[in-house]
PDB file of N, H, CA, C and O in Angstrom:
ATOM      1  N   UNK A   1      50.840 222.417  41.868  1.00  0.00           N
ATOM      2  CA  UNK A   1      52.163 222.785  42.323  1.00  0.00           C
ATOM      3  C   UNK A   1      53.196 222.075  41.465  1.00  0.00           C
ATOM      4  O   UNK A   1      53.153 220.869  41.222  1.00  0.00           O
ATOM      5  N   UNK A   2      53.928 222.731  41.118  1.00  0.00           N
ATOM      6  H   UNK A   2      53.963 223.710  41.316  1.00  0.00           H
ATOM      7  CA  UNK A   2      55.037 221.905  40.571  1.00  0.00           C
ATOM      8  C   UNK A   2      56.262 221.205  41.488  1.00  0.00           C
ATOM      9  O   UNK A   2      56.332 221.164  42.717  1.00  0.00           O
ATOM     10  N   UNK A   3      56.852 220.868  40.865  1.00  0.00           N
ATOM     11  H   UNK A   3      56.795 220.901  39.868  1.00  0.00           H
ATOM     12  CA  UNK A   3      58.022 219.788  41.385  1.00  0.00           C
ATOM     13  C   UNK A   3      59.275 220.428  41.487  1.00  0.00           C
ATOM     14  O   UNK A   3      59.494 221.062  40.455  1.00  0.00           O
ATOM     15  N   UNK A   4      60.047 220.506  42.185  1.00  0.00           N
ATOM     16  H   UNK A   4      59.869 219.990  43.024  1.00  0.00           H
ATOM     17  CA  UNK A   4      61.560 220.943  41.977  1.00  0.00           C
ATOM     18  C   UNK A   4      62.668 219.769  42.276  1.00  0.00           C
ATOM     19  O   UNK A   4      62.501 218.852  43.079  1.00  0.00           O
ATOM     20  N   UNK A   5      63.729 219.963  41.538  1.00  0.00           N
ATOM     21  H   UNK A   5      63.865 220.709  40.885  1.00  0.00           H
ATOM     22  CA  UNK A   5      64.509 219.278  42.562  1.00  0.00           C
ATOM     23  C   UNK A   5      65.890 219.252  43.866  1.00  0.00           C
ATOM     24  O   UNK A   5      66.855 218.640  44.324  1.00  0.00           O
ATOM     25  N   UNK A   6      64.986 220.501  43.949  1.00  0.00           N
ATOM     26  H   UNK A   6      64.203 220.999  43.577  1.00  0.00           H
ATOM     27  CA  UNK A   6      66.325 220.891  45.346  1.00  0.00           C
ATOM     28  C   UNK A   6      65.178 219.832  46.205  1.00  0.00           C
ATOM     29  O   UNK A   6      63.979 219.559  46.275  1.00  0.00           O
ATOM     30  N   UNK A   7      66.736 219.429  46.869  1.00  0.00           N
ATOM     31  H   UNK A   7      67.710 219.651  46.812  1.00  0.00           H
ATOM     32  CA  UNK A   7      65.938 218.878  48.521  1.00  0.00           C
ATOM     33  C   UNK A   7      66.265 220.393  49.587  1.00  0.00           C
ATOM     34  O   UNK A   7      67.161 221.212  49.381  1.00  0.00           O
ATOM     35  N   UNK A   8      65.314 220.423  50.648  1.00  0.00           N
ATOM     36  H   UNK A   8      64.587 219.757  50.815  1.00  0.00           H
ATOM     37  CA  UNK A   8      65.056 221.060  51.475  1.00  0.00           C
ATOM     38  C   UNK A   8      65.358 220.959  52.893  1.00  0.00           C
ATOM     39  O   UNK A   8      64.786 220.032  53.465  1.00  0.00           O
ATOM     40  N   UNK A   9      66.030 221.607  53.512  1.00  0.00           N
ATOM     41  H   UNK A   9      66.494 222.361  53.046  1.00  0.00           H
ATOM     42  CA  UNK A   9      67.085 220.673  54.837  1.00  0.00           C
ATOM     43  C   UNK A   9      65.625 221.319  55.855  1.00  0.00           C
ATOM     44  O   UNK A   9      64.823 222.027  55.245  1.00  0.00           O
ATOM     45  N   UNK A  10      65.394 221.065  57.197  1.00  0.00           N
ATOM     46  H   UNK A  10      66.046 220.490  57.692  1.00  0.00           H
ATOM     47  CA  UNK A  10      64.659 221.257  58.011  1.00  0.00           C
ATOM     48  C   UNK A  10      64.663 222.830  58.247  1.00  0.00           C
ATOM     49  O   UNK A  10      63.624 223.463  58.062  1.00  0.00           O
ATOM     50  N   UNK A  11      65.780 223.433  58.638  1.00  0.00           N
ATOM     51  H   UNK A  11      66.625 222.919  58.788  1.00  0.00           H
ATOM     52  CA  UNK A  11      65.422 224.797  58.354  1.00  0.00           C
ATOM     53  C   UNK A  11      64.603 225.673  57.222  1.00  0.00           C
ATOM     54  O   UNK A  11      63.805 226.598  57.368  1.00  0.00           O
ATOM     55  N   UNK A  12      65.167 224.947  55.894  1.00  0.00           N
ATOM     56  H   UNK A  12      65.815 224.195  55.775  1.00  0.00           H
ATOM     57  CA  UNK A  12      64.455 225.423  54.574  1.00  0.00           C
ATOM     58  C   UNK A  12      63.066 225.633  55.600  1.00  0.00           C
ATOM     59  O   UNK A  12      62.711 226.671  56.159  1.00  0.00           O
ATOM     60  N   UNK A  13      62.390 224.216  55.641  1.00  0.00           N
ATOM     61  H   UNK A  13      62.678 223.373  55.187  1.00  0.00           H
ATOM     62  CA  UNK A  13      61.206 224.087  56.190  1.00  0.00           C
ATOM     63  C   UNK A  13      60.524 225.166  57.238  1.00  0.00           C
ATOM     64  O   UNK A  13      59.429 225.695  57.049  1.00  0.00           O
ATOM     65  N   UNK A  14      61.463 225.413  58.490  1.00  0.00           N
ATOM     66  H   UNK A  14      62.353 224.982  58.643  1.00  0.00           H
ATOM     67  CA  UNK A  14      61.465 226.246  59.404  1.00  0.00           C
ATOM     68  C   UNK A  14      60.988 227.526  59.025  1.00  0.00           C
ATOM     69  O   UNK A  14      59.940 228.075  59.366  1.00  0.00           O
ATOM     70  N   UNK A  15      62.195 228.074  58.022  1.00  0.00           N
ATOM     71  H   UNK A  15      63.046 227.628  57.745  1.00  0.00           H
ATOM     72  CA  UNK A  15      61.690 229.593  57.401  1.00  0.00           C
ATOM     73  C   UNK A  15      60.736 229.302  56.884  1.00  0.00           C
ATOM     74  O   UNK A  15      59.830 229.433  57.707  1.00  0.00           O
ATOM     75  N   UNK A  16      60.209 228.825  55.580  1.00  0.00           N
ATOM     76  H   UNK A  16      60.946 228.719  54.912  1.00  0.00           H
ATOM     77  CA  UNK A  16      59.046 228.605  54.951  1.00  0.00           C
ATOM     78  C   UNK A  16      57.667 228.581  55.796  1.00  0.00           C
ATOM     79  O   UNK A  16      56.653 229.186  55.448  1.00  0.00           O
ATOM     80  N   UNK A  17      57.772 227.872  56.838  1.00  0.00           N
ATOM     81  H   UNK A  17      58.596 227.380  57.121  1.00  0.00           H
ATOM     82  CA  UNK A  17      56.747 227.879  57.830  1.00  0.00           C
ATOM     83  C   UNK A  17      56.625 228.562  58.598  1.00  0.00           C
ATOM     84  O   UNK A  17      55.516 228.466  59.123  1.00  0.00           O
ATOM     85  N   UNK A  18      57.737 229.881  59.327  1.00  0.00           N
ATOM     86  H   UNK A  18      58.638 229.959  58.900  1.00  0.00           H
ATOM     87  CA  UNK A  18      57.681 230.878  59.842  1.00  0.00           C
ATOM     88  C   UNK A  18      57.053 232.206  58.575  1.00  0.00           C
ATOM     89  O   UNK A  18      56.041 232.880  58.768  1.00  0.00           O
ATOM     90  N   UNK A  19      57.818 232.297  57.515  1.00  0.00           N
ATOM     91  H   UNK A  19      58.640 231.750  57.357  1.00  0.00           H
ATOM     92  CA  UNK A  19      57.010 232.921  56.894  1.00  0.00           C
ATOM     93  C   UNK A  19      55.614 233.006  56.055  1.00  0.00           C
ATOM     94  O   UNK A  19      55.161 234.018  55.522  1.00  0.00           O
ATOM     95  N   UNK A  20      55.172 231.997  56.063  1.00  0.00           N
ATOM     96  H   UNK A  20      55.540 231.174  56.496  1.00  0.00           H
ATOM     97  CA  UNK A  20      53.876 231.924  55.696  1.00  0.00           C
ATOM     98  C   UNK A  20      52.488 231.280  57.170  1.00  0.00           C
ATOM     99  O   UNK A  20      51.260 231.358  57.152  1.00  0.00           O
ATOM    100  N   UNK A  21      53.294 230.789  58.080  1.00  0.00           N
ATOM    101  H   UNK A  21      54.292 230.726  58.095  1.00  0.00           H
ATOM    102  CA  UNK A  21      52.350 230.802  59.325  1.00  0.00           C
ATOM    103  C   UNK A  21      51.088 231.829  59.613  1.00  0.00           C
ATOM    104  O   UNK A  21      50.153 231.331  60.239  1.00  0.00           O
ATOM    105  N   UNK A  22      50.995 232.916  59.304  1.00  0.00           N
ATOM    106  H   UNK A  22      51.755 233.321  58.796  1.00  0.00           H
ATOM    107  CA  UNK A  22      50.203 234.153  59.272  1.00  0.00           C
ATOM    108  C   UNK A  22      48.560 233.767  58.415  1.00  0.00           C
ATOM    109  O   UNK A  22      47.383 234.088  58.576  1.00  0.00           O
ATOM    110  N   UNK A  23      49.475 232.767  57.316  1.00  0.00           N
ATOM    111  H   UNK A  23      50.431 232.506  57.185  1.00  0.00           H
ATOM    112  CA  UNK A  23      48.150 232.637  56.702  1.00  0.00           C
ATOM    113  C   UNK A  23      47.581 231.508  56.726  1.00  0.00           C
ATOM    114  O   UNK A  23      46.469 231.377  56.214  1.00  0.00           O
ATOM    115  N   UNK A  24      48.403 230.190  57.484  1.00  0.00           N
ATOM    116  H   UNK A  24      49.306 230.296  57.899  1.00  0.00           H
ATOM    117  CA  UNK A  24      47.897 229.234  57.864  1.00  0.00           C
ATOM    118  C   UNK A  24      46.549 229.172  59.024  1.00  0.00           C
ATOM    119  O   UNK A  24      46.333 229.986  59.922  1.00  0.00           O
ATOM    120  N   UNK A  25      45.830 228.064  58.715  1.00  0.00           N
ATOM    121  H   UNK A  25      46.005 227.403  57.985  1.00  0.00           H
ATOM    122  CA  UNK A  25      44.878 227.775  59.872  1.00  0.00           C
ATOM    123  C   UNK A  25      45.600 227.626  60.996  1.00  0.00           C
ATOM    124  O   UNK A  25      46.692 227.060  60.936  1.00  0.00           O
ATOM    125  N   UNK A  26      44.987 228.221  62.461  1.00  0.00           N
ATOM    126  H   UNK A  26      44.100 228.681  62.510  1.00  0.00           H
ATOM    127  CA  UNK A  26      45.178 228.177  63.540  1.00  0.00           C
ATOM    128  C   UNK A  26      45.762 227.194  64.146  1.00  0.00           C
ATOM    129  O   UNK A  26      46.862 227.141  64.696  1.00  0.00           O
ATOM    130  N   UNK A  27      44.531 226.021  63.935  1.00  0.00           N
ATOM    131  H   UNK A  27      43.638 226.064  63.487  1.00  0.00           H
ATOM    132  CA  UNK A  27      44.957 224.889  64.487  1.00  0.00           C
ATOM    133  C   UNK A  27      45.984 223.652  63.880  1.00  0.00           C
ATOM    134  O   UNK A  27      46.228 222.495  64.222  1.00  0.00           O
ATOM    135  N   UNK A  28      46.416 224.509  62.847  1.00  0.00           N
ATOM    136  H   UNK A  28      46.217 225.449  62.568  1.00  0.00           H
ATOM    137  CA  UNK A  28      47.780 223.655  62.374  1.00  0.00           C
ATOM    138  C   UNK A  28      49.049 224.058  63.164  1.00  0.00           C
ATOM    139  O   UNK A  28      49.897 223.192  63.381  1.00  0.00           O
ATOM    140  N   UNK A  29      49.225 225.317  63.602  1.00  0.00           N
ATOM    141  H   UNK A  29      48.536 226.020  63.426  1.00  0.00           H
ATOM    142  CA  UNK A  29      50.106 225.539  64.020  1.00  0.00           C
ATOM    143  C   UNK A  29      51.018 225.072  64.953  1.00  0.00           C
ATOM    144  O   UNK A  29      52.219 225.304  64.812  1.00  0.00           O
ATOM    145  N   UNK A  30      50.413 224.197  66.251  1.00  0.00           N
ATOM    146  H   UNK A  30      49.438 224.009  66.365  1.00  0.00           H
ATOM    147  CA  UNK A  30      50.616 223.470  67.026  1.00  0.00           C
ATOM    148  C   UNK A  30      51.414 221.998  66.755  1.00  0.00           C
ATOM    149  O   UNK A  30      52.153 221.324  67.472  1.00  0.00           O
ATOM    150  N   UNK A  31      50.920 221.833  65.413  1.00  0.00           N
ATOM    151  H   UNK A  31      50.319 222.381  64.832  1.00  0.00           H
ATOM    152  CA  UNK A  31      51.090 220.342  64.751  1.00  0.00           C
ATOM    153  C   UNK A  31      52.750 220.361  64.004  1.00  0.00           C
ATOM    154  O   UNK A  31      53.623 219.493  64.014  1.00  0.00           O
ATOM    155  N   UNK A  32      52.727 221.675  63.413  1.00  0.00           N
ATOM    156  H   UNK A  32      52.018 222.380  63.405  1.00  0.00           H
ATOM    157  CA  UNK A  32      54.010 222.144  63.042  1.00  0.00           C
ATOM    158  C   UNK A  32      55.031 222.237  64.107  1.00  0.00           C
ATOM    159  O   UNK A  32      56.191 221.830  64.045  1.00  0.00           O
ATOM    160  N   UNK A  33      54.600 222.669  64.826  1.00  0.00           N
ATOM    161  H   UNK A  33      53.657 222.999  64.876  1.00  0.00           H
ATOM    162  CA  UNK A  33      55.743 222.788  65.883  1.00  0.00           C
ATOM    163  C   UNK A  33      56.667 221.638  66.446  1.00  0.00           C
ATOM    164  O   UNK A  33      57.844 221.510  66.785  1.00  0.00           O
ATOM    165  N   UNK A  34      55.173 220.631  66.345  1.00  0.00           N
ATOM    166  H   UNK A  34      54.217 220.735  66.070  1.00  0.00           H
ATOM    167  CA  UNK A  34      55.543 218.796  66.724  1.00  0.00           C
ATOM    168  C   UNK A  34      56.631 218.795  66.229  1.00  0.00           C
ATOM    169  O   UNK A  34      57.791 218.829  66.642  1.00  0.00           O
ATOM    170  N   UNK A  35      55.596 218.701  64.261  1.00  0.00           N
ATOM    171  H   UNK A  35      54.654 218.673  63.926  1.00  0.00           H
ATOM    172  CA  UNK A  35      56.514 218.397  63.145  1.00  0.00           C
ATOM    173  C   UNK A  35      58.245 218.922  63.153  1.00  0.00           C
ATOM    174  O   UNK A  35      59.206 218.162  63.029  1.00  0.00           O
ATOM    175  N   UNK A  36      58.305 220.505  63.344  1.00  0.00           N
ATOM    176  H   UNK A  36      57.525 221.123  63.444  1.00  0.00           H
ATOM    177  CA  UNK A  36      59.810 220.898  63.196  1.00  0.00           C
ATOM    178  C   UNK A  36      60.510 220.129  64.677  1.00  0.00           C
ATOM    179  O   UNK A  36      61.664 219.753  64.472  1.00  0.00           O
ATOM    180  N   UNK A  37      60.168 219.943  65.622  1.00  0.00           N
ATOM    181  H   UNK A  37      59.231 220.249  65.788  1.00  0.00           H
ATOM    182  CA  UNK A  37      61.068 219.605  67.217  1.00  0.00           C
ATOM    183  C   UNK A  37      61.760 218.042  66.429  1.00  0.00           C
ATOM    184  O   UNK A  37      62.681 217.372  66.897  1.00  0.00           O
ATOM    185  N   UNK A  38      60.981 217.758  65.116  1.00  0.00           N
ATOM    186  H   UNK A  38      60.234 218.303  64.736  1.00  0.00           H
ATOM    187  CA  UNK A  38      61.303 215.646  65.188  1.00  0.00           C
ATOM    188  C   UNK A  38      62.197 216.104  63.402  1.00  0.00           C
ATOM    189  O   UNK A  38      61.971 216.895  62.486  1.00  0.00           O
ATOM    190  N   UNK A  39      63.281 215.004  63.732  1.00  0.00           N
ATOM    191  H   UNK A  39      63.465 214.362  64.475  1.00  0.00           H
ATOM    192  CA  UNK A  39      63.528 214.744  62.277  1.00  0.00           C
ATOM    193  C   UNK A  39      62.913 214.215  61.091  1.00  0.00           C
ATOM    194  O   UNK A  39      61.883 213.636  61.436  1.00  0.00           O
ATOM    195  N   UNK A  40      63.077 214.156  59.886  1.00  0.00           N
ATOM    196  H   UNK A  40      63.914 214.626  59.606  1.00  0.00           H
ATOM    197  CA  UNK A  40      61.910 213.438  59.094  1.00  0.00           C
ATOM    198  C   UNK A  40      62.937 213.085  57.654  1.00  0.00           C
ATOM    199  O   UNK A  40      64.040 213.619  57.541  1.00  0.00           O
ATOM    200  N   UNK A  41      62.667 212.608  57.139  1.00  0.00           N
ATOM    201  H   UNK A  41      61.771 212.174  57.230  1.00  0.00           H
ATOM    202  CA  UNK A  41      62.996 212.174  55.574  1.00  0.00           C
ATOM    203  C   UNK A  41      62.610 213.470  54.627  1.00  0.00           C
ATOM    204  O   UNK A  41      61.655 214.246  54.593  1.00  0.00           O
ATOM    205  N   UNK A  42      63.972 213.296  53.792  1.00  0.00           N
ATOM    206  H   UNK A  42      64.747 212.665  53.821  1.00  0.00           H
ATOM    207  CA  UNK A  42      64.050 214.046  52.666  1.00  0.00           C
ATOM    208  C   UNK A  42      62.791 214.018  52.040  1.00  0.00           C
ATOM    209  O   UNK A  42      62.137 215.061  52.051  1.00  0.00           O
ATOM    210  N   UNK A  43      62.365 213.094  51.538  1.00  0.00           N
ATOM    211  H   UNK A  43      62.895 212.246  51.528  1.00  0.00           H
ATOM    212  CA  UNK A  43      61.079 213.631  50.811  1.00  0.00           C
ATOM    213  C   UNK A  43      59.535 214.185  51.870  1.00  0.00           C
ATOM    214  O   UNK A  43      58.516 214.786  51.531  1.00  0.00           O
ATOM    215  N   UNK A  44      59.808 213.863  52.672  1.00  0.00           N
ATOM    216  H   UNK A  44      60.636 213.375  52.947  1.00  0.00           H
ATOM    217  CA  UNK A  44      58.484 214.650  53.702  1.00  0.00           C
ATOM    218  C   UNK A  44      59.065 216.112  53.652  1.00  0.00           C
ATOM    219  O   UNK A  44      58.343 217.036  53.278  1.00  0.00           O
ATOM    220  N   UNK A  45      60.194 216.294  53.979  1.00  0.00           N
ATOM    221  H   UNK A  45      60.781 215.544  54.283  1.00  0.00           H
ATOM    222  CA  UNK A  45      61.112 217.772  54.254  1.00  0.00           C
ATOM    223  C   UNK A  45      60.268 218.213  52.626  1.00  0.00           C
ATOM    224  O   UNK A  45      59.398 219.079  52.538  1.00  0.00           O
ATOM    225  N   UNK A  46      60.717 217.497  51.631  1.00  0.00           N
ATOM    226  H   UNK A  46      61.424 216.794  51.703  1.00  0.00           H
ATOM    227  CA  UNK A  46      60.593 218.428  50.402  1.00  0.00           C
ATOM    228  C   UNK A  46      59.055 218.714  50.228  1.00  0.00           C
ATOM    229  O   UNK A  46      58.650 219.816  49.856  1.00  0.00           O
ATOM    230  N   UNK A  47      58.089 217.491  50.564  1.00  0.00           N
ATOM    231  H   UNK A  47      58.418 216.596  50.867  1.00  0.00           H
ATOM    232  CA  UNK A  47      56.547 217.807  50.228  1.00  0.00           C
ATOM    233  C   UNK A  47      55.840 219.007  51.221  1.00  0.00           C
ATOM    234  O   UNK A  47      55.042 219.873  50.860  1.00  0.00           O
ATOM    235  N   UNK A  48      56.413 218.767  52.642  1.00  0.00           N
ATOM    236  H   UNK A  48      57.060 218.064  52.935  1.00  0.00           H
ATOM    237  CA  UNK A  48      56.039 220.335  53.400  1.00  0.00           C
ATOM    238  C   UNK A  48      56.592 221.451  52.869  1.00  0.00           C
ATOM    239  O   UNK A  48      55.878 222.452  52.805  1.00  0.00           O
ATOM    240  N   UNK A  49      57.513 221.493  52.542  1.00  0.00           N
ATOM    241  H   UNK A  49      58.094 220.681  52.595  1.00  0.00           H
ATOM    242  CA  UNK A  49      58.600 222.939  52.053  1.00  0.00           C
ATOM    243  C   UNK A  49      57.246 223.417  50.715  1.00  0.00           C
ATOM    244  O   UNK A  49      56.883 224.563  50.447  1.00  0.00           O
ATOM    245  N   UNK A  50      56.815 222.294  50.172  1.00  0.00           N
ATOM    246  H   UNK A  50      57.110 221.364  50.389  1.00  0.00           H
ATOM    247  CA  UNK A  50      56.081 222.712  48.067  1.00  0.00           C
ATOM    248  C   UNK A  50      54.794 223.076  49.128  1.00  0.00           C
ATOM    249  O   UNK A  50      54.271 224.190  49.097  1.00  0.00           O
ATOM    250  N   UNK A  51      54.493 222.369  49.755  1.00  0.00           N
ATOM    251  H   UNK A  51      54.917 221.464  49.780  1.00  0.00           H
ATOM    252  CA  UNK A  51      52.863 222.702  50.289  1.00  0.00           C
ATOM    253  C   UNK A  51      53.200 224.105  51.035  1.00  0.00           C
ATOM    254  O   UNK A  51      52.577 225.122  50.729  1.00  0.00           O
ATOM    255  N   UNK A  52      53.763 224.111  51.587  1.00  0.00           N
ATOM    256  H   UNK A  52      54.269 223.285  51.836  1.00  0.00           H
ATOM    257  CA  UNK A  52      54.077 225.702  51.937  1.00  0.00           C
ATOM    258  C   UNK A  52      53.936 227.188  50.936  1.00  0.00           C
ATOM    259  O   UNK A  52      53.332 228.257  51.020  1.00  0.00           O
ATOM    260  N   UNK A  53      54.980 226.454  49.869  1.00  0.00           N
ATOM    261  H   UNK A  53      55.471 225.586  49.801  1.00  0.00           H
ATOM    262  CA  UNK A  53      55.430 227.455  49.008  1.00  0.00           C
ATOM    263  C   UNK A  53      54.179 228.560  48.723  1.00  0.00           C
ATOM    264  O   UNK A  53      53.018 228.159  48.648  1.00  0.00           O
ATOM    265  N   UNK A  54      54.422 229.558  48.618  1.00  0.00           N
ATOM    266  H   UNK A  54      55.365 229.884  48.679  1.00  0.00           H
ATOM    267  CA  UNK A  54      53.571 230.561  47.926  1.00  0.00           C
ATOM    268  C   UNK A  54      52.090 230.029  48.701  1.00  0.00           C
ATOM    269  O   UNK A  54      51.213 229.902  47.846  1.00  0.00           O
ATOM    270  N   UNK A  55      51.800 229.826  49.537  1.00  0.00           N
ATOM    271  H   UNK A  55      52.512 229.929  50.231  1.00  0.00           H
ATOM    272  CA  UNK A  55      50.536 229.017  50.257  1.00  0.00           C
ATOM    273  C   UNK A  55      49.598 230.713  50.352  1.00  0.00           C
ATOM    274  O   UNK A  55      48.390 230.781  50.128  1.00  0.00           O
ATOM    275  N   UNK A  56      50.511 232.011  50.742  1.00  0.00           N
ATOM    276  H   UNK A  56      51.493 231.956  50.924  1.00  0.00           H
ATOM    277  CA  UNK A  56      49.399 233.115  51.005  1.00  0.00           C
ATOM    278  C   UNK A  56      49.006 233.422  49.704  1.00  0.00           C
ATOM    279  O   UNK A  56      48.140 234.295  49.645  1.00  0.00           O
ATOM    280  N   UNK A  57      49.540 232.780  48.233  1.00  0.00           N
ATOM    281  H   UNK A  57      50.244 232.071  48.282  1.00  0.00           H
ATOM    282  CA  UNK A  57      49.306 233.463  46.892  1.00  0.00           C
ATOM    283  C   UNK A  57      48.222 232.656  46.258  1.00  0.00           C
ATOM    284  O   UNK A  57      47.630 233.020  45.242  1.00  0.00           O
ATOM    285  N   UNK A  58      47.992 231.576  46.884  1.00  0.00           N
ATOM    286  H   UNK A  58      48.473 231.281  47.710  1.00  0.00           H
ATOM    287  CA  UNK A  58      47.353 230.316  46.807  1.00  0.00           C
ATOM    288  C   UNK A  58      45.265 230.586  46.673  1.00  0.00           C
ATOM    289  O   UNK A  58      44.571 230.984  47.609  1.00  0.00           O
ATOM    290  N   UNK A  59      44.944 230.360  45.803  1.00  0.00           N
ATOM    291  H   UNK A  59      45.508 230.037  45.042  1.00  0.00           H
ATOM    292  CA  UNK A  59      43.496 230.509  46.213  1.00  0.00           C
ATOM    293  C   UNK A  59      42.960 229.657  46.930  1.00  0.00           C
ATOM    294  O   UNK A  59      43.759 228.881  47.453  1.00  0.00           O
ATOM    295  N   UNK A  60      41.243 229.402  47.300  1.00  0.00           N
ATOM    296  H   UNK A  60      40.594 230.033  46.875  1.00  0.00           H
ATOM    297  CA  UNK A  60      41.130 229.460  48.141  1.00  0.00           C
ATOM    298  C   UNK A  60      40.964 227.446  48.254  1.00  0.00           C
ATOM    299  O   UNK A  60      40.994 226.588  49.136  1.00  0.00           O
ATOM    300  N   UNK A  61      40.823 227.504  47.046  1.00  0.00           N
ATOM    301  H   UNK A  61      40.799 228.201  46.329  1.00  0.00           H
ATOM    302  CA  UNK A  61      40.701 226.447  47.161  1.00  0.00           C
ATOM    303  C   UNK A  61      41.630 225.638  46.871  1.00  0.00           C
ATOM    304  O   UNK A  61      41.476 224.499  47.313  1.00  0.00           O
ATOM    305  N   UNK A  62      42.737 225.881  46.153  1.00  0.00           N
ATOM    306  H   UNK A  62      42.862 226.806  45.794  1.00  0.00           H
ATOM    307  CA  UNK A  62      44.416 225.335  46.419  1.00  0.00           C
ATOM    308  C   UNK A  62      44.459 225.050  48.231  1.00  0.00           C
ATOM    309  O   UNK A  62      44.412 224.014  48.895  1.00  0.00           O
ATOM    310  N   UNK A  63      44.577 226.592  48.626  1.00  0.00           N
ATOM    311  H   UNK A  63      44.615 227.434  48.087  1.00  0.00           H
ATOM    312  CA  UNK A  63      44.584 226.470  50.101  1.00  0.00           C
ATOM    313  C   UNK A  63      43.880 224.966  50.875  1.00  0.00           C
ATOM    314  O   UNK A  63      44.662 224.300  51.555  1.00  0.00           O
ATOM    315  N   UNK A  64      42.577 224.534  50.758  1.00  0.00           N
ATOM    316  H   UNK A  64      41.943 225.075  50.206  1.00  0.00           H
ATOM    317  CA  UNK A  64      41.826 223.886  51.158  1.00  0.00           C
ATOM    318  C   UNK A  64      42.426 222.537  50.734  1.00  0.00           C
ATOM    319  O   UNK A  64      42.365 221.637  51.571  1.00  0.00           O
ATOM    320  N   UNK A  65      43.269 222.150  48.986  1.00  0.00           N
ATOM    321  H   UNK A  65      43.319 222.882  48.306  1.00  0.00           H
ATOM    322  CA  UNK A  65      43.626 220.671  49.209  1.00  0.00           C
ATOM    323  C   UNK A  65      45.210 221.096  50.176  1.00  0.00           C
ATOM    324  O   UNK A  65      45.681 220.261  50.948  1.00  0.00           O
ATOM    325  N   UNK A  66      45.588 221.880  50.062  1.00  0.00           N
ATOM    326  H   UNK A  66      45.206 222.558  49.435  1.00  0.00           H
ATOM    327  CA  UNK A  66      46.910 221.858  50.841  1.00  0.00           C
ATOM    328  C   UNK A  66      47.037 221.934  52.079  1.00  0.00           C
ATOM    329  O   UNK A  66      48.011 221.589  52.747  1.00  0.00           O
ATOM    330  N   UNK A  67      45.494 222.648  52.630  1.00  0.00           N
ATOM    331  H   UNK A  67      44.702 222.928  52.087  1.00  0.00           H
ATOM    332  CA  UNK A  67      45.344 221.959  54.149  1.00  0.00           C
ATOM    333  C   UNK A  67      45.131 220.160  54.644  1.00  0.00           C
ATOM    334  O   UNK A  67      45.760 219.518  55.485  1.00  0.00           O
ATOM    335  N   UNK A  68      44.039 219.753  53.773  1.00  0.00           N
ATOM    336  H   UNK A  68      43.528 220.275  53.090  1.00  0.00           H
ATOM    337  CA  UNK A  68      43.948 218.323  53.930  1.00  0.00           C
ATOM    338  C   UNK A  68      44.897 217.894  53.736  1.00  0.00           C
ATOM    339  O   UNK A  68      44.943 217.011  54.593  1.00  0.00           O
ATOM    340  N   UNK A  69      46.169 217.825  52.967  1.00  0.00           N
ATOM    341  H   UNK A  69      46.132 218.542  52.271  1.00  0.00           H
ATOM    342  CA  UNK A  69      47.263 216.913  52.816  1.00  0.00           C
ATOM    343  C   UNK A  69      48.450 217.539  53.875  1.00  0.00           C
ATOM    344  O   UNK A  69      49.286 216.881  54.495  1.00  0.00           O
ATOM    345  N   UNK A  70      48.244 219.119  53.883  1.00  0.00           N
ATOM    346  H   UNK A  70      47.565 219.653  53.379  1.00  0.00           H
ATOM    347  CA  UNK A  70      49.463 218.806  55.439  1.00  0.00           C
ATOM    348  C   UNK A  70      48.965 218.468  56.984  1.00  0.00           C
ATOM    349  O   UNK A  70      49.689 218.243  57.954  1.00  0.00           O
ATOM    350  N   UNK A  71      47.436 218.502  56.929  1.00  0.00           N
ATOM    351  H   UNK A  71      46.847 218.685  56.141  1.00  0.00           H
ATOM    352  CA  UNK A  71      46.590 217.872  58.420  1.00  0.00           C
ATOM    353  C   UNK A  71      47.150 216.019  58.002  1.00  0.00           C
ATOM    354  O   UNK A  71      47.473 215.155  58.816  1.00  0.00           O
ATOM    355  N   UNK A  72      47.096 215.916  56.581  1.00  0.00           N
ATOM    356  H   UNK A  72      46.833 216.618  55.919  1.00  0.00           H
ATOM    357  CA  UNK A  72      47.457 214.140  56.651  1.00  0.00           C
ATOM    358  C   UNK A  72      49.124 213.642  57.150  1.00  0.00           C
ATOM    359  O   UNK A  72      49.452 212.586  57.690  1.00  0.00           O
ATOM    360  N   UNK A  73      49.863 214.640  56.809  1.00  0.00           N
ATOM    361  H   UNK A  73      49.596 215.498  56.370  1.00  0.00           H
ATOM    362  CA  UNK A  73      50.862 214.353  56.885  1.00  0.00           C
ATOM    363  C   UNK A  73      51.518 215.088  58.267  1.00  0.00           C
ATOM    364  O   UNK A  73      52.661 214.685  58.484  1.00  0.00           O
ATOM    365  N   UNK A  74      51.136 215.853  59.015  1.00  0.00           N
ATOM    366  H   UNK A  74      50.208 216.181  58.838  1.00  0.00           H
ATOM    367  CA  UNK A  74      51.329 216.628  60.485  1.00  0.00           C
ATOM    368  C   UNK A  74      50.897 215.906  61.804  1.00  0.00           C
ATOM    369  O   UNK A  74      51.445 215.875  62.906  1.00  0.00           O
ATOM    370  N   UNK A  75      49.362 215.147  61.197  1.00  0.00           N
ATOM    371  H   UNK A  75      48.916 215.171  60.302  1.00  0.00           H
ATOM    372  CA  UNK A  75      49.386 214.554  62.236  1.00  0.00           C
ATOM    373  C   UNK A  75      49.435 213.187  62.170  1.00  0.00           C
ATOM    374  O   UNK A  75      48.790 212.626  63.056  1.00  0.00           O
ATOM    375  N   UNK A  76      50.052 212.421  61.323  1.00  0.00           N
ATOM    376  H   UNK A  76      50.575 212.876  60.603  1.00  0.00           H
ATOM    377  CA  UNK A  76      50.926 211.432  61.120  1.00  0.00           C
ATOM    378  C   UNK A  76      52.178 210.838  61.253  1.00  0.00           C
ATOM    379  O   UNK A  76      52.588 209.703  61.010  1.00  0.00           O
ATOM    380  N   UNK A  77      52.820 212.085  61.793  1.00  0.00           N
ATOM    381  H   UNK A  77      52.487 213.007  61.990  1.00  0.00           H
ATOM    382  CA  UNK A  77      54.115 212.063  61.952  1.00  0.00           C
ATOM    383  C   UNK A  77      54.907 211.774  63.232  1.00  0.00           C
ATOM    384  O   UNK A  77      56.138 211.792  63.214  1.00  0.00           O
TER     385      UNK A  77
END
C-alpha cells in the first residue's frame, strides 16, 4: 500500500468502511462499529482509512495481512 499525505477525519473513515464493509470479514464488523462510536488519533484515522482503501480490489492475500493488522488495531482500541 502506499502512503499518502492527506489526513483522514473520522467520517473519511466512516464512508470508506461503509463502502467496502461487503467485503470485509463478518466478524470485524462489530469491532468497527466500537472503533467509529470512540475518537482516535490522526494517524490511526489515516492507517484504517489505507487498510481500507481498495480492500475489495485487494488479493487474497493482501486481504489476509490487512485483516491481521486491522483485528490488531480494532481490538486494541
Amino acid at each position: 500500500m502506499s502512503e499518502c499525505k492527506l489526513d483522514h477525519s473520522q467520517e473519511d473513515v466512516r464512508n470508506k468502511y461503509d463502502s467496502q464493509a461487503a467485503f470485509l470479514p463478518e466478524d470485524m464488523k462489530p469491532l468497527f462499529e466500537q472503533f467509529l462510536a470512540k475518537d482516535h488519533t490522526q494517524d490511526l484515522l489515516n492507517e484504517v482509512f489505507h487498510l481500507l482503501k481498495k480492500y475489495d480490489l485487494a488479493t487474497e492475500e493482501e486481504k489476509n495481512e490487512r485483516n491481521n493488522r486491522l483485528f490488531l488495531v480494532l481490538k486494541n482500541v
